[in-house]
SEKOLLUM-764381 format. One record per residue (C-alpha): residue in one letter; x, y, z. Coordinates in steps of 0.02 Angstrom, whole numbers, plus 32768, in hexadecimal, padded with zeros to 4 digits. Layout:
N
aXYZ;...
***
This chain:
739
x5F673E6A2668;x5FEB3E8926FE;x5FB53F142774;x602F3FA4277A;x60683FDF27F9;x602D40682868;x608641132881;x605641822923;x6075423E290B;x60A9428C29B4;x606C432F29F4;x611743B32A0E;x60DF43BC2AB6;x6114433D2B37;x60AF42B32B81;x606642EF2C1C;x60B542872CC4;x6030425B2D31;x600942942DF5;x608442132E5E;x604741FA2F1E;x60C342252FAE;x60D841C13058;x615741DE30ED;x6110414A3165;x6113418B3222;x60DE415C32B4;x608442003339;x607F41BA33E4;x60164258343D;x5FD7426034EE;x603041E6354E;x609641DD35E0;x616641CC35CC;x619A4126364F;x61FF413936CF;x6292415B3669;x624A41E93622;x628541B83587;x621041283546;x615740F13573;x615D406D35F9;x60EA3FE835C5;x60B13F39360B;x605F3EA935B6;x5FFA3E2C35FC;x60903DB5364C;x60283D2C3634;x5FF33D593582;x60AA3D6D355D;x60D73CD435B9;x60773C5E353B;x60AC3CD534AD;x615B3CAA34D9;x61383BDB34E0;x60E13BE23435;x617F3C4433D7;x61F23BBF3426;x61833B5133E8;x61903B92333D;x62413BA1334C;x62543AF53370;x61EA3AC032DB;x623C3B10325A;x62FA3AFA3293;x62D53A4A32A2;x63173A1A3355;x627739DD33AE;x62A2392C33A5;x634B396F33F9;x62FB39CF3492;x627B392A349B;x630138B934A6;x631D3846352E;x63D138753573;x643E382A360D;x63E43893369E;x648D388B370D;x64D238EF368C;x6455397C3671;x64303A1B36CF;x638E3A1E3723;x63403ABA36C6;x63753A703635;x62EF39DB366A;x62743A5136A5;x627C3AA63611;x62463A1335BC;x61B939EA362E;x61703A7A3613;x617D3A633555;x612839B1355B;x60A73A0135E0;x605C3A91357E;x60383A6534CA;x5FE73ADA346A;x5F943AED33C0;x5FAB3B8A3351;x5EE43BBD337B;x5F1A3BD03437;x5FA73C5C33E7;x5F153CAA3389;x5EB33CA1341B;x5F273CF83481;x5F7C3D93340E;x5EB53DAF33F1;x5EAA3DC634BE;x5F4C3E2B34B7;x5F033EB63437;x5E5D3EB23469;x5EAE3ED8352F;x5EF73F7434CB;x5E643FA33480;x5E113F9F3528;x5E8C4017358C;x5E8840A334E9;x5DD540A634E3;x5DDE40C33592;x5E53414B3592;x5E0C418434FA;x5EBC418A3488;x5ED64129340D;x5F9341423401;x5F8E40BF348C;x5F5240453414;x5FDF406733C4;x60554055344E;x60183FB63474;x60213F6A33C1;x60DD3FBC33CC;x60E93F5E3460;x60B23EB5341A;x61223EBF3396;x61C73EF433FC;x61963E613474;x619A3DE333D1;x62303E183377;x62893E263434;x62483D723457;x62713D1733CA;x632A3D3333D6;x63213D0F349D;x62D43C6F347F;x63383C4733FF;x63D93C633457;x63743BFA34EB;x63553B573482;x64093B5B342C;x645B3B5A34E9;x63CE3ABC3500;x640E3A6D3465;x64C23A843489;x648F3A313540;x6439399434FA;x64CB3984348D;x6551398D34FF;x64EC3912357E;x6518388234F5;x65E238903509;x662938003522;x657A3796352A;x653237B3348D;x65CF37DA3405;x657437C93360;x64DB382033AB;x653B38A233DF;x659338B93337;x64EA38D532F9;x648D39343368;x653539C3336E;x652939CF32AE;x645A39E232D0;x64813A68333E;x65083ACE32EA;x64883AC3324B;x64043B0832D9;x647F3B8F32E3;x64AD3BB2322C;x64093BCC31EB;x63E73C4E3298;x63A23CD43212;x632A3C5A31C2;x62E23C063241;x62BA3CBC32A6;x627C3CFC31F3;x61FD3C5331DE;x61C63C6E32A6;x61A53D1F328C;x61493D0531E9;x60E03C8C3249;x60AD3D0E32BF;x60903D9E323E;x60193D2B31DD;x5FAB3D1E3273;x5FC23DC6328F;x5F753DDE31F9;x5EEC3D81320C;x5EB83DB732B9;x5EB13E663280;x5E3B3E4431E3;x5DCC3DD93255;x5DC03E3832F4;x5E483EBC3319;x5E1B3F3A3291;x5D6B3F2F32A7;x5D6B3F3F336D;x5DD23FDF3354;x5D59401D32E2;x5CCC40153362;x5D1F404A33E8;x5D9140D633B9;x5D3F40F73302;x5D8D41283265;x5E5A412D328D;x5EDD41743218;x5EF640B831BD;x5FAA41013187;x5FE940C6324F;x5FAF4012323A;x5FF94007318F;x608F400031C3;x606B3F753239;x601E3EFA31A3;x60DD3EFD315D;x61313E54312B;x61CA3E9D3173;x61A13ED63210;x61E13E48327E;x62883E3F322D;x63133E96325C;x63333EF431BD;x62DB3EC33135;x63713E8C30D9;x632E3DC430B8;x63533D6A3014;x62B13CFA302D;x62303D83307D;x62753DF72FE9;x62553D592F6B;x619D3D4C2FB3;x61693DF42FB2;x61CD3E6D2F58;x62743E542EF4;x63143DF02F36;x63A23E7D2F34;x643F3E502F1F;x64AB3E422FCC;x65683E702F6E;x65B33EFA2F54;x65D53EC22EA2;x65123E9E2E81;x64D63F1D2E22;x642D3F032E5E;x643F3F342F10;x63AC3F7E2F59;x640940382F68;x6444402C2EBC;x638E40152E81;x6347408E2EED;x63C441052E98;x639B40CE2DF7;x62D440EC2E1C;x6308419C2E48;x636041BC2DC0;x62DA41892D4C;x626142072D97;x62C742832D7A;x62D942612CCE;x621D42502CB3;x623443162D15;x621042EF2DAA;x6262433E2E4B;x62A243DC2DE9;x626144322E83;x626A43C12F02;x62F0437E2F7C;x631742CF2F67;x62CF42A4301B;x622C42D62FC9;x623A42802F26;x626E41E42F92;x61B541DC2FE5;x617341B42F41;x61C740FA2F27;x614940F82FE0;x60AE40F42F5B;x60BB404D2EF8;x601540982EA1;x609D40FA2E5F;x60FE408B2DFE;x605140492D96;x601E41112D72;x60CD411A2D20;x60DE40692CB5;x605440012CC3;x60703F432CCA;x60EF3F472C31;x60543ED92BEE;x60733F3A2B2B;x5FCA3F822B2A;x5FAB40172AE1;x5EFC402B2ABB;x5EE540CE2AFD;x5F7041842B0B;x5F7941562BB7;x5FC740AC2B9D;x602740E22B26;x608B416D2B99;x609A40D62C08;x60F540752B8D;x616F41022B5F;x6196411E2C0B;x61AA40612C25;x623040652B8A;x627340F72BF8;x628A40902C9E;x62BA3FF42C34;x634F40492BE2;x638040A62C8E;x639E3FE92CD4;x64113FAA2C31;x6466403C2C3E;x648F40272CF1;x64C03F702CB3;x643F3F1F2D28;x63AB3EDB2CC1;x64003E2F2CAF;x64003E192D6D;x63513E482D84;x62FD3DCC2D0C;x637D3D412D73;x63353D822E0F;x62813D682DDA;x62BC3CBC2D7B;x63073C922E27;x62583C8F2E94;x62043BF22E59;x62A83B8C2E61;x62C13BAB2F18;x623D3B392F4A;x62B93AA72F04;x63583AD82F0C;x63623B5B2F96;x638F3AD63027;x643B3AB22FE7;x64603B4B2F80;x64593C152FB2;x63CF3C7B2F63;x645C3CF62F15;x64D13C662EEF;x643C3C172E77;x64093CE32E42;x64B83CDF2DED;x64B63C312D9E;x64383C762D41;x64A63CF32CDC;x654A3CB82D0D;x65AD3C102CB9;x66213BF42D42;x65A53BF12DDC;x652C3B8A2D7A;x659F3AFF2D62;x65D63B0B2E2D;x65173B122E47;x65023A912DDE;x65783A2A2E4C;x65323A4D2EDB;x648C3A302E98;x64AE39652E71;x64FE394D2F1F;x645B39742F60;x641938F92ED7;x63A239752E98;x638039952DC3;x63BB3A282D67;x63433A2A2CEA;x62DF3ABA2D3D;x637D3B192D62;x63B23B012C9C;x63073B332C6F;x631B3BD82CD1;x63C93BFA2C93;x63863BE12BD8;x62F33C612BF4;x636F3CF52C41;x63D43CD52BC5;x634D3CF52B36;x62FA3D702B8F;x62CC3DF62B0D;x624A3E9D2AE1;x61AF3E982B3B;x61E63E1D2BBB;x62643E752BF0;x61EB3F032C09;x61813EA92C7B;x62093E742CEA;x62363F3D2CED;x618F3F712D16;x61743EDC2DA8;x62163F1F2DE3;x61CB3FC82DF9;x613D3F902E5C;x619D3F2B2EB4;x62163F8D2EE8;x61A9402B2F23;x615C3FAA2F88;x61F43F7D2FE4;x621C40213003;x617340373051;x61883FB930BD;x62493FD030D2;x6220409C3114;x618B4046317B;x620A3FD631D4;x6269405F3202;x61EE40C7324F;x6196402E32A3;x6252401132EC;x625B40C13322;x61BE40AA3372;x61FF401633DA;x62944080340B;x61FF40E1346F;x61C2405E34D6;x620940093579;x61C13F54358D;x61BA3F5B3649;x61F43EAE3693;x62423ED03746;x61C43EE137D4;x622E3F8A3824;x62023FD23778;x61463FAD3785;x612B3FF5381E;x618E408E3827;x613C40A33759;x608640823791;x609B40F33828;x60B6417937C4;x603841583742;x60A9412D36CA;x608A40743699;x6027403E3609;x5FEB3F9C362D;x5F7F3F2535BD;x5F3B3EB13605;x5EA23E3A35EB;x5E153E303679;x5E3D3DA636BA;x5F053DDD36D4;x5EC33E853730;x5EF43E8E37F1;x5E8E3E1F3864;x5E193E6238D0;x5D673E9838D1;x5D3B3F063836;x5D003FA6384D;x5C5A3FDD37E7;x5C6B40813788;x5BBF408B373C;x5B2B40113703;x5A923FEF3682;x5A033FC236A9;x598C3F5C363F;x58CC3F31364F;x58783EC035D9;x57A13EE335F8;x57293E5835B6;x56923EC6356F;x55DA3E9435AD;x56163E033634;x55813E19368B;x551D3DF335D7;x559C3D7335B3;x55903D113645;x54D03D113644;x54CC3CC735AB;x554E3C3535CF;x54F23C173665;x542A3C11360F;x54933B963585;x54C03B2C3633;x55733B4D3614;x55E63B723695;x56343C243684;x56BA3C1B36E8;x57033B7E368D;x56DD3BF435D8;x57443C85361F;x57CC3C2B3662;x57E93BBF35BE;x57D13C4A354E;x58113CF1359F;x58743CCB3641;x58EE3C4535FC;x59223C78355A;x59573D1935AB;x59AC3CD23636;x5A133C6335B5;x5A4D3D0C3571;x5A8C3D6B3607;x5B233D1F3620;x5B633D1D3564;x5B4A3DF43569;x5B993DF63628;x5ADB3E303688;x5AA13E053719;x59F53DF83740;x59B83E7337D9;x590F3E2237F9;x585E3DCF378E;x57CC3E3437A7;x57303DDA3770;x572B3DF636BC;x57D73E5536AF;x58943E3D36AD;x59143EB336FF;x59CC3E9036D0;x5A723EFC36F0;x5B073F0E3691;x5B9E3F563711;x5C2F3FB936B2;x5CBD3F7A372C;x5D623FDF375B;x5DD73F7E36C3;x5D643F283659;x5D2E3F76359E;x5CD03FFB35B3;x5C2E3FC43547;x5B963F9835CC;x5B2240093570;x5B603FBE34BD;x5B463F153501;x5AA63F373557;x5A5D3F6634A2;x5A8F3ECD345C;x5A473E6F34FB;x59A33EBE34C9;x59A33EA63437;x59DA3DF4342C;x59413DDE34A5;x58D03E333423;x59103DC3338D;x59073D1E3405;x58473D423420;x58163D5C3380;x58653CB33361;x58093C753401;x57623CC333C3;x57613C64330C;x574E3BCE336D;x56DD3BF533E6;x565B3C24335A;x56833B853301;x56553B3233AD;x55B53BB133AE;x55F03C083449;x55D83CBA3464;x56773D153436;x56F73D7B34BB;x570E3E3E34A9;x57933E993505;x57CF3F41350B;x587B3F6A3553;x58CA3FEB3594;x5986403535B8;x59BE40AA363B;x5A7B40CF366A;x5AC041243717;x5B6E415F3713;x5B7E411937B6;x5B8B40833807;x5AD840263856;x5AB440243913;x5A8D3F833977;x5A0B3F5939F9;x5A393EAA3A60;x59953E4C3A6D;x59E83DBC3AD4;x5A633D6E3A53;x5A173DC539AF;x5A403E61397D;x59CF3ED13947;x59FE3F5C38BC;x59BC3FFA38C8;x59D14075382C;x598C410937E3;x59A44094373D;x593140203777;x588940B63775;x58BB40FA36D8;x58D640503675;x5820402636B6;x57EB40CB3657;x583C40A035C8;x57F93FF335B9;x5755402F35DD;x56CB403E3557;x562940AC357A;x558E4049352F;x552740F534CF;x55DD411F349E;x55DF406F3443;x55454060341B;x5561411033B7;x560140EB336F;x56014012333E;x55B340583287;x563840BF325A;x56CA406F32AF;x572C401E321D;x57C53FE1322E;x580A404F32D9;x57BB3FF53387;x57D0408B33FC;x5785412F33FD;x576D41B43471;x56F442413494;x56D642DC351C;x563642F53569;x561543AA35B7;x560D445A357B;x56D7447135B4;x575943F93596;x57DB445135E5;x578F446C3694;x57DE441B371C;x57A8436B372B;x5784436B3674;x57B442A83663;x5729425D36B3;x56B842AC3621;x5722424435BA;x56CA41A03570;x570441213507;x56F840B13483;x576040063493;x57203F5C3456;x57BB3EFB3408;x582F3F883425;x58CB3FCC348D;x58D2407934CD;x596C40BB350D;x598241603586;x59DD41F1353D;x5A6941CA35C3;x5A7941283580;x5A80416634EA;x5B0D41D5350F;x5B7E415F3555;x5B6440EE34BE;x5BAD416C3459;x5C36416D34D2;x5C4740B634B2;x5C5440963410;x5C4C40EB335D;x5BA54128333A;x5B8A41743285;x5B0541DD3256;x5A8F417031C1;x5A2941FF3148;x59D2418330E9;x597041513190;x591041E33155;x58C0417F30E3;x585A4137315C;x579A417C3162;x570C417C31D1;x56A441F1321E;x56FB41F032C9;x57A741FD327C;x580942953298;x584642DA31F7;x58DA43243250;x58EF428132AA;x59AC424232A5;x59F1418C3283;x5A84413632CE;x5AE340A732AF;x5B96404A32E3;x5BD23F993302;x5BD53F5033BD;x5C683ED233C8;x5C173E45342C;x5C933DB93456;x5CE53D303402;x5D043D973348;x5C483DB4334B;x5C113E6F3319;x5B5D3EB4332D;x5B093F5332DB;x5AA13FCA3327;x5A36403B32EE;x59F740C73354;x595B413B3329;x596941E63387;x58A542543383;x586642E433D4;x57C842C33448;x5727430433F8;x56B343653456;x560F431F343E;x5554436C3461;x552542FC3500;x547442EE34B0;x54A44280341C;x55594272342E;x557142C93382;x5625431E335B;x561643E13386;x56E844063389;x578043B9339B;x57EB43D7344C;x58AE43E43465;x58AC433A34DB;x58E9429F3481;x58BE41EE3488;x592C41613453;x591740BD3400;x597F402A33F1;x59283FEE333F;x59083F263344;x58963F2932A4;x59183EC13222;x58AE3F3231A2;x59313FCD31DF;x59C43F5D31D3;x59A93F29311E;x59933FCA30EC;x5A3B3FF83114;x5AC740103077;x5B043F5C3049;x5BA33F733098;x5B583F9C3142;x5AD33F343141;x5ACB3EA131AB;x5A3C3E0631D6;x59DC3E253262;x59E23D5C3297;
***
């Protein structure tokens, strides 16, 4: 029995139109400096940074405009200028891989990363990226212009030597020339892709730890396909990414005629009654948009919602035959997978109207078997415009929704990114640097190694001891086994620390007998992180012991304890000259020695109940808060790192620290229940990230008879938890292996 059909009632009232998004991209620059011109920021970038940057987009534009056999050819030397020849050794004497480009825009934003955490504004991150970007786009059309007066060179050297190669070469060249906008667009796309890359890897996680949670709408705009052209208006980047607009005033599809056409659609759905267009424009900057008002134009309509989707679909659908335009839009789309093939000897909007046009798809066609290419795919294309009906059509209208809010996302982006370069001087002439850094007006980014020679100046330093418990014990026992101690230490503590010293930037201050004492000097220039890398020192110390420590008990040797200890002085160390050694002398150096200490009844009370934390703290004494109070203090540190509240203090300064409630969780009987948890991620070199978790506790007062808990004091103690217990407890997405 056939089915009949199904008839839908609809309620008198109208469909209700959902919430649309709104977005005007912009770009705040607050807090800096205006250049000397006191009109734009002055800003410098690492000359030898930009130096390489330069070789690797002539590079590029070499590759892709085909002339490096040209420039590599061997030419009549009477007849060639000498920087022509120079040019080309250098060429032949620096190759370079794309890595080494990676490598080197990584330097380049981490250098800008560096100078806003030290200034503590992260608008000059976004200077800097501005500045990156306005150095590219500037480049590739100086180069450019650079290698076609090379080209034109070599080719003129062959006159009257070299006729036919001549011929040749000039008709290499002028195509060099021709194709100016594609080459510059492939170079630059090159570039962004990287780009890209580096800030998924590295870039957007540094600037997380260092300057915390940004506004992400800024670096949007930088993560644009657009952004290093010079307006956005490119058949093939369109193709890619969005929707290739006709480029004729006769085209119909133009991207302001369907920008008008998406306005006027939203007003008929009743939008905008109340708003000025300028308004109504910032919601094409929401492609979320385009999906809350007609779907996919997939036909389903299982539920009310899709169902308003689809009616307001038929809506958008009939706006664009009405406007006489839906013919050229299923072409356009119809047009993308045939550029692959045919787009070397035929325009992207000549083959766009083959598709629905008899006249230019027999001159296509033409042109199509001079290049000796089949037709069968262009045919095949032309057949399925042609019978292009119902609910395809509606998909192509609803793609072209999407895509077209996204271009005019990215389009407004450009514009403001643009604007932003507008602000910014690239400062090239040496007058210009001086009189600009004189006044305190320059911006420079530069990596360490590019920063002024001369002996650095020390701002401030960390200091960090790492205490072997019971030596004495320890080297009794080695000794009664007839095993030499001294041998066991050095294989087991001393080296594998040493190893790691240099990797975290320390430098060890002197060996005590059972005990290491390293420093980590913040330098005038260099990233501000000594106490954030000093934590991952010690614990990276920590985790290589443990690792040690397995195989000494498979070897039946007595196992190493340590207990470490962080203090920070917001100044820089003093030195006594012992001959030719140096000798540091530091408040640091006494407190870390607290910190790392570990009172024997104090451990003996407290090794029970310890679970999973390895430092603990307690007050001895009727008064805490007398003068003097901290040498009552005792501790408990077997495993563990304890940091001073200084320390502390500046590590906050350092990098992101958010507060972790469910470190609550955590119980034991020398816990403090209003104890707080900390956590953030320590960039440490080379696209490697680190978390740390920091426990925060009031210091109990304890009866002196049998240490038991009588109240809780104001004074805090700090611990840098090593226990990979803490770290898997964190939420999956914040968790990371404690290796």
């Amino acid at each position: 029995m056939p089915k009949l059909p199904i008839f839908r009632l609809r309620g008198s009232e109208p469909p209700s139109l959902p919430d649309l998004k709104y977005y005007a991209p912009s770009l705040a620059l607050r807090d800096l400096q205006l250049g000397v011109d006191n009109l734009r920021y002055d800003v410098l970038l690492s000359p030898r940074l930009t130096a390489d940057l330069s070789f690797h987009l002539a590079r590029y534009l070499c590759r892709f405009g085909g002339v490096e056999s040209l420039l590599e050819m061997e030419v009549p030397t009477a007849n060639v200028p000498k920087f022509i020849r120079a040019a080309d050794a250098t060429a032949h004497s620096r190759k370079a891989g794309p890595s080494d480009l990676k490598s080197l825009l990584v330097s380049l934003h981490q250098a800008i990363l560096t100078r806003a955490k030290t200034e503590g504004n992260p608008s000059i991150d976004v200077l800097g990226r501005l500045a990156v970007l306005k150095f590219v786009r500037t480049e590739l059309q100086v180069q450019f212009s650079k290698i076609l007066e090379q080209c034109r060179m070599k080719s003129k050297s062959l006159e009257g030597v070299r006729q036919t190669k001549m011929m040749e070469t000039q008709e290499l060249v002028s195509s060099f020339q021709v194709r100016k906008k594609i080459i510059i667009r492939r170079a630059g796309q090159e570039v962004y892709r990287l780009l890209i890359e580096i800030e998924k890897e590295t870039v957007a996680r540094t600037r997380r730890s260092l300057l915390g949670d940004v506004p992400a709408d800024y670096y949007r705009l930088f993560l644009n396909p657009l952004i290093l052209t010079e307006d956005g208006r490119d058949d093939y980047l369109c193709a890619e990414h969005y929707y290739m607009f006709g480029n004729f005033d006769k085209d119909a599809d133009r991207f302001p005629y369907l920008r008008q056409y998406a306005l006027n659609f939203l007003r008929e759905l009743g939008y905008g009654a109340d708003r000025e267009e300028e308004h109504l424009e910032q919601a094409l900057n929401v492609p979320e948009n385009a999906f809350a008002l007609v779907g996919t134009g997939n036909g389903e309509d299982a539920t009310p919602e899709d169902r308003q989707r689809n009616d307001r679909l038929d809506v958008w659908t009939r706006e664009l035959q009405r406007q006489g335009v839906l013919q050229q839009v299923v072409a356009s789309y119809e047009t993308v997978p045939l550029l692959a093939e045919y787009s070397s000897r035929v325009n992207p909007q000549q083959l766009k109207n083959a598709l629905i046009n008899r006249e230019e798809a027999v001159r296509v066609e033409k042109i199509i078997a001079e290049g000796r290419l089949h037709s069968d795919r262009l045919f095949a294309a032309i057949g399925r415009v042609a019978s292009c009906r119902g609910s395809e059509r509606n998909r192509f209208a609803a793609r072209l929704l999407h895509d077209l809010f996204c271009y005019h996302r990215d389009l407004r982006g450009l514009e403001t990114v643009s604007a932003g370069f507008d602000c910014i001087n690239l400062v090239t002439d040496a007058k210009v640097r001086e009189l600009s850094t004189l006044n305190g007006m320059l911006y420079e980014f530069l990596p360490p190694e590019d920063q002024k020679a001369g002996e650095t100046r020390t701002l401030r330093h960390v200091i960090l001891k790492a205490d072997v418990r019971d030596s004495s014990r320890l080297t009794r026992s080695l000794m009664e086994k007839g095993m030499n101690a001294a041998s066991y230490f050095s294989l087991n503590f001393y080296n594998p620390v040493n190893k790691l010293l240099a990797k975290h930037g320390a430098a060890k201050v002197f060996l005590e007998g059972d005990a290491i004492i390293v420093a980590v000097l913040e330098n005038e220039g260099e990233p501000t992180l000594s106490v954030a890398r000093t934590c991952v020192l010690a614990w990276e110390i920590v985790s290589l012991l443990h690792g040690y420590n397995d195989l000494l008990r498979h070897a039946g040797l007595p196992a190493l304890e340590v207990g470490l200890g962080i203090a920070f002085q917001d100044s820089p160390p003093l030195y006594l000259m012992d001959s030719e050694h140096r000798i540091m002398i530091s408040d640091a150096i006494n407190e870390s020695d607290r910190l790392s200490s570990c009172s024997k009844r104090v451990r003996k009370k407290v090794a029970n109940d310890a679970g999973v934390f390895q430092v603990y703290s307690v007050q001895i004494g009727q008064d805490a808060t007398i003068e003097g109070g901290e040498d009552l203090r005792l501790n408990y540190n077997v495993g563990g790192i304890c940091m001073s509240e200084a320390a502390f203090r500046k590590l906050q300064q350092e990098i992101s620290l958010a507060k972790w409630a469910d470190g609550r969780k955590f119980k034991g009987a020398w816990l403090d229940d209003q104890g707080e948890f900390f956590f953030g991620t320590v960039p440490a070199g080379n696209g490697v990230f680190r978390k740390l978790v920091i426990r925060k506790s009031r210091i109990p007062q304890v009866d002196v008879r049998d240490l038991s808990i009588l109240h809780w004091n104001e004074r805090c103690y700090y611990e840098v938890c090593a226990n990979p217990a803490v770290y898997a407890a964190l939420p999956a997405d914040k968790a990371v292996s404690a290796k």
